[in-house]
DSSP file (Angstrom, degrees, kcal/mol; ACC not computed):
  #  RESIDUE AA STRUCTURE BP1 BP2  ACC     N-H-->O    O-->H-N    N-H-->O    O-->H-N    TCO  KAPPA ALPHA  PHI   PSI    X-CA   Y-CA   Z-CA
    1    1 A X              0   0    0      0, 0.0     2,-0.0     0, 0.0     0, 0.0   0.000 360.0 360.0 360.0 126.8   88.6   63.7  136.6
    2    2 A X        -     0   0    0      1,-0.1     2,-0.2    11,-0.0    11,-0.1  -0.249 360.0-142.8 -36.6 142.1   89.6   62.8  132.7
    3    3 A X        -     0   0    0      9,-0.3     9,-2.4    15,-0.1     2,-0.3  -0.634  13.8-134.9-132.5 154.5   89.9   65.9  130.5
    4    4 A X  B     -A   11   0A   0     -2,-0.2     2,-0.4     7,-0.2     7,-0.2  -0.764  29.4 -80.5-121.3 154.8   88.8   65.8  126.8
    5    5 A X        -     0   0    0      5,-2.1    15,-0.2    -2,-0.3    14,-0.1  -0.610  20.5-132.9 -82.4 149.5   90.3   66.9  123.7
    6    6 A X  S    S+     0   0    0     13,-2.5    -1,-0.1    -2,-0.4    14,-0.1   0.959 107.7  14.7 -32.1 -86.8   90.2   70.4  122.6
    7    7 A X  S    S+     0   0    0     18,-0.4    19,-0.1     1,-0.2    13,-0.1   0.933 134.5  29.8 -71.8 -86.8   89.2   68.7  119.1
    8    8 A X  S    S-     0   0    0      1,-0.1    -1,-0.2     3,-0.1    -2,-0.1   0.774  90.3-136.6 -89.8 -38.6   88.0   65.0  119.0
    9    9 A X        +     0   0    0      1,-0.2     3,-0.1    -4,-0.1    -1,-0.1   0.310  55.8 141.5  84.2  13.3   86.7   65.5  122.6
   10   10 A X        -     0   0    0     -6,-0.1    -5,-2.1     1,-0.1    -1,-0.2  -0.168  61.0 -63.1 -72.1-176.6   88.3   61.9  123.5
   11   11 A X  B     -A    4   0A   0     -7,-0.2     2,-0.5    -3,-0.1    -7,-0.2  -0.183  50.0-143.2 -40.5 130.9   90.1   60.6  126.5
   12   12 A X        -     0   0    0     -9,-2.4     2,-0.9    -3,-0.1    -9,-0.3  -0.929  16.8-169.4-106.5 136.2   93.3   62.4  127.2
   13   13 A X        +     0   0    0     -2,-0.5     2,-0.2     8,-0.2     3,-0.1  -0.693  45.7  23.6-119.3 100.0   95.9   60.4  128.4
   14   14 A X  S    S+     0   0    0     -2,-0.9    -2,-0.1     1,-0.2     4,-0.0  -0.756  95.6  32.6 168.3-131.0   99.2   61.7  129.8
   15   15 A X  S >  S-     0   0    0     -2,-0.2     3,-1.0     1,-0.1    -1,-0.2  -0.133  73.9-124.0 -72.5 144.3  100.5   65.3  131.6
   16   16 A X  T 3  S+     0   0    0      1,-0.3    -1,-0.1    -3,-0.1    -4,-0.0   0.867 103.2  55.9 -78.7 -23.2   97.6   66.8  133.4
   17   17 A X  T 3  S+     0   0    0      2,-0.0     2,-0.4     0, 0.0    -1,-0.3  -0.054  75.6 115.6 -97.1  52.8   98.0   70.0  131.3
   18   18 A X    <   -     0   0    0     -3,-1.0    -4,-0.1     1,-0.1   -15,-0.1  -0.855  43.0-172.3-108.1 148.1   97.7   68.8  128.4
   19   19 A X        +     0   0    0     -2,-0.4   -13,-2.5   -14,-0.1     2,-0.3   0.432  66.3  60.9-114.9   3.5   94.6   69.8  125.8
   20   20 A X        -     0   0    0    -15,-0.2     3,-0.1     1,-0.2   -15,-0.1  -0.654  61.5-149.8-129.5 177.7   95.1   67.7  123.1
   21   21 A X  S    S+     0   0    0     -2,-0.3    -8,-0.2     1,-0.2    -1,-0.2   0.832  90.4   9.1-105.3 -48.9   95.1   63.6  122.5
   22   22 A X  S    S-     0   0    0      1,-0.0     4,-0.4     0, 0.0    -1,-0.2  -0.317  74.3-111.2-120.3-155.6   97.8   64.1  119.3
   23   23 A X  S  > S+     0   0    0      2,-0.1     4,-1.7     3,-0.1     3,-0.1   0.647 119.9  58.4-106.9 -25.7   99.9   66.7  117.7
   24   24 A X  H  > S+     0   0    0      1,-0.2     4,-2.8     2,-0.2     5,-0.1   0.979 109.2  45.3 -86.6 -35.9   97.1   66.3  114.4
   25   25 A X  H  > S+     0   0    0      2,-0.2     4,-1.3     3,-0.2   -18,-0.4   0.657 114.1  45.7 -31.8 -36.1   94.2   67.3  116.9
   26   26 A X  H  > S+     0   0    0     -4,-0.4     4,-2.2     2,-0.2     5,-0.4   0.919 114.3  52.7 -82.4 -67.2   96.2   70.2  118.4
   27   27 A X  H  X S+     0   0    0     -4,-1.7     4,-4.0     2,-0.2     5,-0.3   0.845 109.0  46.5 -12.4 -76.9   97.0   70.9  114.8
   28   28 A X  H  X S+     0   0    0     -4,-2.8     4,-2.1     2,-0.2    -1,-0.2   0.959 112.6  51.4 -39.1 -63.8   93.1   71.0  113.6
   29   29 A X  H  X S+     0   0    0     -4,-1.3     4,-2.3     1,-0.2    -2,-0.2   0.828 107.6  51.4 -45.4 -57.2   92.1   73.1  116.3
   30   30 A X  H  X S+     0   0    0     -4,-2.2     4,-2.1     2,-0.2     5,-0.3   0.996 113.4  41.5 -26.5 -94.9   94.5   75.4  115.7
   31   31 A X  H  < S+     0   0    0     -4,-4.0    -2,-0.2    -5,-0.4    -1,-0.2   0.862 109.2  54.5 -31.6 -33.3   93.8   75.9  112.1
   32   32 A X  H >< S+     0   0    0     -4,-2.1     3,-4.8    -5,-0.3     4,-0.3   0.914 113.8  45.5 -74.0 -66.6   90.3   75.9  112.3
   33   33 A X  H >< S+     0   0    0     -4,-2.3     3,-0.5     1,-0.3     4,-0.2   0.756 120.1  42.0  -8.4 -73.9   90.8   79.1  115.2
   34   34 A X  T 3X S+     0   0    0     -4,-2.1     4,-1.1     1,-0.3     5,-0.3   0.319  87.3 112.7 -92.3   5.6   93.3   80.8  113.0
   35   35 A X  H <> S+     0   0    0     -3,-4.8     4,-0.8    -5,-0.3    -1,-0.3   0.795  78.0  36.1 -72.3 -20.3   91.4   80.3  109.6
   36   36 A X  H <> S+     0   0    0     -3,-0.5     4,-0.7    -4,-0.3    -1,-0.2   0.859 112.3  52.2 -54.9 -52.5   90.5   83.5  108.8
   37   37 A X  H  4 S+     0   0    0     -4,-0.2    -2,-0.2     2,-0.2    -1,-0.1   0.211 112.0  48.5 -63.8  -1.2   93.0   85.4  109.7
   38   38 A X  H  < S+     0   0    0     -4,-1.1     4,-0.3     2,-0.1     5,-0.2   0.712 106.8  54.5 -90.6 -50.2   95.3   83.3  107.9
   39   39 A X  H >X S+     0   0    0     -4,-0.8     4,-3.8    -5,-0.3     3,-1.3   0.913 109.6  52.1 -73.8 -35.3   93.3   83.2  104.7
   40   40 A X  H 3X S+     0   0    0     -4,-0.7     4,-2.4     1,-0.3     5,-0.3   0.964 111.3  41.7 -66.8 -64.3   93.4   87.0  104.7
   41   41 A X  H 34 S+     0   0    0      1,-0.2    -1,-0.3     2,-0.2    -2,-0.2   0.391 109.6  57.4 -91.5  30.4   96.6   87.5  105.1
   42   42 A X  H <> S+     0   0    0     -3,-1.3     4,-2.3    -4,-0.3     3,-0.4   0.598 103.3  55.1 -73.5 -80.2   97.5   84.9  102.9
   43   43 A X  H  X S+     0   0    0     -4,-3.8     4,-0.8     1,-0.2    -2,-0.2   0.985 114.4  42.0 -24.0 -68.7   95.5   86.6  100.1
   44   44 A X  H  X S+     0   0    0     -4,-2.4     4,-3.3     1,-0.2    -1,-0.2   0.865 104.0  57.2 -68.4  -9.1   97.4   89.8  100.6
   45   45 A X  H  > S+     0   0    0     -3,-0.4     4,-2.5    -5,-0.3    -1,-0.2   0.942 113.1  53.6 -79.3 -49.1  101.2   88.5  101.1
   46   46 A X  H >X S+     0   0    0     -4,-2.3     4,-1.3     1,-0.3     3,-0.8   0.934 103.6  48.1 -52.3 -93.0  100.3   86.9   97.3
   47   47 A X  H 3X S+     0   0    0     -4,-0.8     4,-2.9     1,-0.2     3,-0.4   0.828 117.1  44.7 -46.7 -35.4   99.1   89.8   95.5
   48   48 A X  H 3X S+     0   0    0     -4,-3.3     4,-1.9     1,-0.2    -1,-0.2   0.980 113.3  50.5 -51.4 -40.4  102.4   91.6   96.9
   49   49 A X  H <X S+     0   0    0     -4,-2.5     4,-1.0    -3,-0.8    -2,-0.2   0.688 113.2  44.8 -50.8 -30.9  104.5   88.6   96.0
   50   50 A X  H  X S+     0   0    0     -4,-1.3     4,-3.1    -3,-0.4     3,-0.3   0.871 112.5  55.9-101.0 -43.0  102.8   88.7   92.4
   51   51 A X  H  X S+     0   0    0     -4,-2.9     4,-0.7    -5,-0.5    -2,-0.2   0.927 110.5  45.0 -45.2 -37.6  103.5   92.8   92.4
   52   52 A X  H  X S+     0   0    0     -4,-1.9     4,-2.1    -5,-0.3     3,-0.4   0.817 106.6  55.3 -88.5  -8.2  106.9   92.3   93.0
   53   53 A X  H  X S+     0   0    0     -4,-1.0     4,-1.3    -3,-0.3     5,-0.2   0.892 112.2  47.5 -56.8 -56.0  107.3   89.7   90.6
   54   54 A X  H  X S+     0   0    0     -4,-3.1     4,-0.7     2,-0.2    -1,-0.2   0.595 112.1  43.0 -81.1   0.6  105.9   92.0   88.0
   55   55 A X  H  X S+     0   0    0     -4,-0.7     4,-4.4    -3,-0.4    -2,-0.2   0.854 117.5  50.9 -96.7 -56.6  107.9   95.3   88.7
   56   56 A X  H  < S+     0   0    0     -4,-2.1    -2,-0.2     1,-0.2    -3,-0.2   0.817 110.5  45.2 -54.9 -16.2  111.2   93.1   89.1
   57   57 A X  H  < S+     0   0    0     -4,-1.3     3,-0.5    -5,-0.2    -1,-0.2   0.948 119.5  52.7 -91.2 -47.7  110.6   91.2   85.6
   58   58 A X  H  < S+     0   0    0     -4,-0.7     2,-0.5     1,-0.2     3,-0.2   0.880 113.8  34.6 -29.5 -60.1  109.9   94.9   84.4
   59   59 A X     <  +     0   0    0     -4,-4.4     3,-0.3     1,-0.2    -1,-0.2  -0.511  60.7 158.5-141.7  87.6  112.7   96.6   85.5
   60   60 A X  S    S+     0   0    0     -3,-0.5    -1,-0.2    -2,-0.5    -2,-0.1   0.842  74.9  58.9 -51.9 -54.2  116.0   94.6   85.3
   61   61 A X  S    S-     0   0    0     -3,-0.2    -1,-0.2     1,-0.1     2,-0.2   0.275 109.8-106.5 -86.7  32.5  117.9   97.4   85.2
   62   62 A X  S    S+     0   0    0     -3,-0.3    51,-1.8    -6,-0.1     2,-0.2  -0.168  99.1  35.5  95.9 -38.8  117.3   99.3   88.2
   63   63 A X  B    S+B  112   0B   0     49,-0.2    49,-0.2    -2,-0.2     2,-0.1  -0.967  72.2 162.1-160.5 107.8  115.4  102.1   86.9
   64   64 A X        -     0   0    0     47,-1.2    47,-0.4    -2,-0.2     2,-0.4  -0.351  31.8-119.4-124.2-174.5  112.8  101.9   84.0
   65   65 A X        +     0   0    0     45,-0.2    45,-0.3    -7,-0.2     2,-0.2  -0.949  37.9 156.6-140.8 135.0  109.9  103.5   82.2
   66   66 A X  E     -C  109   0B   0     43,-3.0    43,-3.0    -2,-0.4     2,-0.2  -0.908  33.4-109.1-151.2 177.5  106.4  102.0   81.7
   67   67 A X  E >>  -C  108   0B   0     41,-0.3     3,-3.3    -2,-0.2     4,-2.6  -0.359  19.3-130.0 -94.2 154.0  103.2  102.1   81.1
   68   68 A X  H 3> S+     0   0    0     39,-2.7     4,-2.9     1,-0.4     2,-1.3   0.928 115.1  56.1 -56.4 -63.0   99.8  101.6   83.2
   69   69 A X  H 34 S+     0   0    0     38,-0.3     4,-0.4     1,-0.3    -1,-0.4   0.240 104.8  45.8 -25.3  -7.2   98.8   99.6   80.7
   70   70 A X  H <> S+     0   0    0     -3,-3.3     4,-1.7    -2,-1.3     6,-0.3   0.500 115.6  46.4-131.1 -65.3  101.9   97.1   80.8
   71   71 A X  H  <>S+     0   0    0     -4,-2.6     5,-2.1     2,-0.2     4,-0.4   0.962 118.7  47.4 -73.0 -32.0  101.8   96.7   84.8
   72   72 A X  T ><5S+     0   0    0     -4,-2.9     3,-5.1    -5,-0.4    -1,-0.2   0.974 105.1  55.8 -63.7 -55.7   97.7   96.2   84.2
   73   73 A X  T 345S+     0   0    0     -4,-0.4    -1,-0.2    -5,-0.4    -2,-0.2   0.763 111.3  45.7 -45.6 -26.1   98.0   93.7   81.5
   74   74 A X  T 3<5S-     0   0    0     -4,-1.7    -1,-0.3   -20,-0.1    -2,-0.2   0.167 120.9-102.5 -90.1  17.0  100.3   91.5   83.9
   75   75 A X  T < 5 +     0   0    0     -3,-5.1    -3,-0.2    -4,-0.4    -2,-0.1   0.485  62.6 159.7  91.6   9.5   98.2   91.7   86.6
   76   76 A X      < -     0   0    0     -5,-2.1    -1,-0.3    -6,-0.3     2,-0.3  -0.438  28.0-152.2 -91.2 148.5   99.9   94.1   88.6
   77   77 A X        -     0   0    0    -30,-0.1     3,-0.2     3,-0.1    -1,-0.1  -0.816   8.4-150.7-117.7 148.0   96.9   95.8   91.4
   78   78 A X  S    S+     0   0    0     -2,-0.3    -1,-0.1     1,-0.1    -2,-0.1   0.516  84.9  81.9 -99.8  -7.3   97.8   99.3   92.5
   79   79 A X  S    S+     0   0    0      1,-0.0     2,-0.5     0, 0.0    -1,-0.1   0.829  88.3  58.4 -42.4 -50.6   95.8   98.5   95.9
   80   80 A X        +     0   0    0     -3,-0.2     2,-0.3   -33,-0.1    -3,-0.1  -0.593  57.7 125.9-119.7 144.8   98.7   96.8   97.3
   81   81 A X        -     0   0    0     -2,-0.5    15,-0.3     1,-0.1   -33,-0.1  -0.877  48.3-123.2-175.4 147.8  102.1   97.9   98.0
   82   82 A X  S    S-     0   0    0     -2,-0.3     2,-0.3    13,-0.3    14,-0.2   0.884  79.3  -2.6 -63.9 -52.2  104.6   98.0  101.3
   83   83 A X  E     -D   95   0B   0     12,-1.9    12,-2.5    14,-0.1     2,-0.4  -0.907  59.5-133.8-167.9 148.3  105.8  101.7  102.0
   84   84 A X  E     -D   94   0B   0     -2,-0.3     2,-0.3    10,-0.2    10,-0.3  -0.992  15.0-145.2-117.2 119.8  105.4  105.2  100.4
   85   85 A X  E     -D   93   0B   0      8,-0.8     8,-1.6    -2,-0.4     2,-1.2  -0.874   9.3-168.9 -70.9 101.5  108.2  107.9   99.7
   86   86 A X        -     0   0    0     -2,-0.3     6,-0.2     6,-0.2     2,-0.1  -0.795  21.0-159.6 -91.0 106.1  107.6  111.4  100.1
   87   87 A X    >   -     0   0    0     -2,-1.2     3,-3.3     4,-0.4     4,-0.2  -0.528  32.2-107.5 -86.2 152.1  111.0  112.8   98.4
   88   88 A X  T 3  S+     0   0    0      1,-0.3    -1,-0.1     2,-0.1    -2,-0.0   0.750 118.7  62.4 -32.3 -44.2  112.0  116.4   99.2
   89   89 A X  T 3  S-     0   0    0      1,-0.0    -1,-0.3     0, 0.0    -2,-0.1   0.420 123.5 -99.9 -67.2  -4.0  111.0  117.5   95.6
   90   90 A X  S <  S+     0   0    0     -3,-3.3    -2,-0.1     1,-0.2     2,-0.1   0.751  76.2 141.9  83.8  17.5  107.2  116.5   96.3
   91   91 A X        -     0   0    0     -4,-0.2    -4,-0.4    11,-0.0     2,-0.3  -0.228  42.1-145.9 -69.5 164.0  107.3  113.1   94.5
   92   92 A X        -     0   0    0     -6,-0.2    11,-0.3    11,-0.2     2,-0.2  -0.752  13.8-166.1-151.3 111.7  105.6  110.3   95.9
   93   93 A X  E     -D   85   0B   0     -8,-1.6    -8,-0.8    -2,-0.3     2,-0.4  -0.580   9.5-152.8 -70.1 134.7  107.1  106.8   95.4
   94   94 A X  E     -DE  84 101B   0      7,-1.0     7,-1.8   -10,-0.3     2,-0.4  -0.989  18.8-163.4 -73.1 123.2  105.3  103.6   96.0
   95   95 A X  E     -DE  83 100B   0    -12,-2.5   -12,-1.9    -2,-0.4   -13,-0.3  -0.896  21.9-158.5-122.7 119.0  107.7  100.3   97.0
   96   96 A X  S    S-     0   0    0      3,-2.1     2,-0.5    -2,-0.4     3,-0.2  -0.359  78.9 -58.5 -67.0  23.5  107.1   97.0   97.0
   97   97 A X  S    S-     0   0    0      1,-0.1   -14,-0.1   -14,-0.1    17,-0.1  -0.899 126.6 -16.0 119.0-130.2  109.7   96.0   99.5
   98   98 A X  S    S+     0   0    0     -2,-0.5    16,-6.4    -3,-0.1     2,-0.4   0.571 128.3  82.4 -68.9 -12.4  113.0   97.4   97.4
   99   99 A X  E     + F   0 113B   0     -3,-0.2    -3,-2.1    14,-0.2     2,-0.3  -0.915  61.5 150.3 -76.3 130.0  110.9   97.8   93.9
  100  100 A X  E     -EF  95 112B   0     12,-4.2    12,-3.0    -2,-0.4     2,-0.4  -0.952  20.1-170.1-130.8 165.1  108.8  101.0   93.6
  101  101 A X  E     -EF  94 111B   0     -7,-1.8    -7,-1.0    10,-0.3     2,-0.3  -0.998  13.6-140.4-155.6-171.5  107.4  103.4   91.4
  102  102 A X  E     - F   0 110B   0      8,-0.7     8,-2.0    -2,-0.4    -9,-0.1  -0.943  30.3-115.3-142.5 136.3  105.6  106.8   90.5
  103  103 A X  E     - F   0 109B   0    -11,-0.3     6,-0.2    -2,-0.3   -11,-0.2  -0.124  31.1-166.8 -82.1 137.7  103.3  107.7   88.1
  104  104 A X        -     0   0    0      4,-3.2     2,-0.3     1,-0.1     3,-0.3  -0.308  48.1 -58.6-110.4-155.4  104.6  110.4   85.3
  105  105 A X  S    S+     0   0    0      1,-0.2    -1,-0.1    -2,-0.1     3,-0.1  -0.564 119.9  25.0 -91.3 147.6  102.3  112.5   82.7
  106  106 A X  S    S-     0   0    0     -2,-0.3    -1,-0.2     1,-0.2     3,-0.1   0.881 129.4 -64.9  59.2  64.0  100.1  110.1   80.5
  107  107 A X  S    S+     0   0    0     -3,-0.3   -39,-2.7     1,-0.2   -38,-0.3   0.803  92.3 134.3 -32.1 112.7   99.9  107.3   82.4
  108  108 A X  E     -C   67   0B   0    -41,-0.2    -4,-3.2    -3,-0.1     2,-0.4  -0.977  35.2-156.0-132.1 143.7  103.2  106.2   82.5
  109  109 A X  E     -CF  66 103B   0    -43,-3.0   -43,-3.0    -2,-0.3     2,-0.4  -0.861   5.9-159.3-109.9 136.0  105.4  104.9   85.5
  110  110 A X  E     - F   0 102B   0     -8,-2.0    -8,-0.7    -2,-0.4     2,-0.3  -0.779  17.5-158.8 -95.1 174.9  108.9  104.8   86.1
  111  111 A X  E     - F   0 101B   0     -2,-0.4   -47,-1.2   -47,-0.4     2,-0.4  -0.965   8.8-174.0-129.9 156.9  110.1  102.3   88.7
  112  112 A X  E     -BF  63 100B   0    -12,-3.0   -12,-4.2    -2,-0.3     2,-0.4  -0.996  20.0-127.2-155.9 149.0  113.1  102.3   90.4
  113  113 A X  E     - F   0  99B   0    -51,-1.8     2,-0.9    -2,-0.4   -14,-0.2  -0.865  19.1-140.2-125.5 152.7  114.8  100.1   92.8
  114  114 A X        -     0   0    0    -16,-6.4     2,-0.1    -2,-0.4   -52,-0.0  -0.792  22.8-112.9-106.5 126.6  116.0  101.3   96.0
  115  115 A X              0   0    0     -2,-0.9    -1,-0.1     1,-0.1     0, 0.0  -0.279 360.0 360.0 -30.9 113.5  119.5  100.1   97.5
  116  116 A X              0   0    0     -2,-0.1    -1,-0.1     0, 0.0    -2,-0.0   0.359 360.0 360.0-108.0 360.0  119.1   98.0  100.5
């Protein structure tokens, strides 16, 4: 009996397990499946990519000072970040892969980059 594609639903012609007619049909099908979950985690991998953009263009020199107001105006979201650091002293870092930082008095941040 003839088998149909996944996607176009035409003839398939070839290996008897095969599900597709071409590699751009296997392709569609694929995408269309995976499109949500894709788009989602698309979305967030950008706003990190754009967090860390803005802490590294911030703080060239390892270890900096600024204000919420500086990281808002460039767009930086305080939702999204990689990993949290509770240091012995009771601090609590957020990092952005090897950028992070922590909120001082009046809102102000330092940031610091951590040694990979």
């Amino acid at each position: 009996m003839p088998k149909s594609c996944l996607e176009c639903e035409e003839k398939i012609m070839g290996r008897e397990d095969k599900k597709f007619c071409s590699d751009g049909c296997r392709n569609a099908y694929n995408n269309k499946i995976n499109k949500d979950s894709n788009n989602l985690m698309r979305n967030i991998n950008n706003k990190l990519r754009k967090n860390y953009r803005i802490l590294s263009e911030i703080n060239v020199e390892g270890k900096t000072k600024t204000s919420r107001s500086k990281l808002l105006s460039k767009g930086f979201d305080f939702e999204f970040f990689t990993s949290i650091l509770h240091t012995k002293t009771g601090n609590t870092y957020y990092f952005l892969y090897d950028q992070g930082y922590m909120a001082l008095e009046n809102e102000y941040y330092v940031l610091v980059r951590k040694d990979i």
